[in-house]
N, C-alpha and C positions, 0 to 999 in steps of 0.2 A: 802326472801319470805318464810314462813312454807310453809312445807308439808300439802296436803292435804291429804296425807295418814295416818293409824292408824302407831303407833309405828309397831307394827306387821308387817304390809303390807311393813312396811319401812325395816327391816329389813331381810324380803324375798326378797326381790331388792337388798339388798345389799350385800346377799348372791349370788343370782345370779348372778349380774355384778362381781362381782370377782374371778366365775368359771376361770379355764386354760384357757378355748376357746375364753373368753371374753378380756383375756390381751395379747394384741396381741401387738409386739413391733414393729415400724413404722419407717420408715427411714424419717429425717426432709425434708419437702418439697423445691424442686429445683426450683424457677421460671425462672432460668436464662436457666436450662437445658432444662423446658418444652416449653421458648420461641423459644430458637435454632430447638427444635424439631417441632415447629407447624409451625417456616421459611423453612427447609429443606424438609420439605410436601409441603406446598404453592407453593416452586419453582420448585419442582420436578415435581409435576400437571401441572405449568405451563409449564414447559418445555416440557411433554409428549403432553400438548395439542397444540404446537407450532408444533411439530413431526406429529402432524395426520392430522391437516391443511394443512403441507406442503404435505402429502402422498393423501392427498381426493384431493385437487387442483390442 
């Protein structure tokens, strides 16, 4: 797909984008660790919520 920018305009962007603040190094994405992490939330709510049922009844 061209740019619908001028060359110019392209080049100011691509100065930009390659400032220090813009390369930013990234650790690769975990799904196995974010799914463990959103199980041990789920069960922990449930268990807290199991705890306050038994404390109000």
């Amino acid at each position: 797909m061209p740019s619908r920018l001028t060359p110019e305009d392209q080049q100011k962007v691509d100065q930009y984008l390659n400032l220090p603040q813009h390369q930013v190094d990234r650790k690769p994405f975990r799904p196995w660790r974010l799914l463990a992490m959103v199980l041990v939330v789920v069960v922990a709510l449930g268990l807290l919520s199991r705890l306050l049922s038994r404390l109000v009844l």
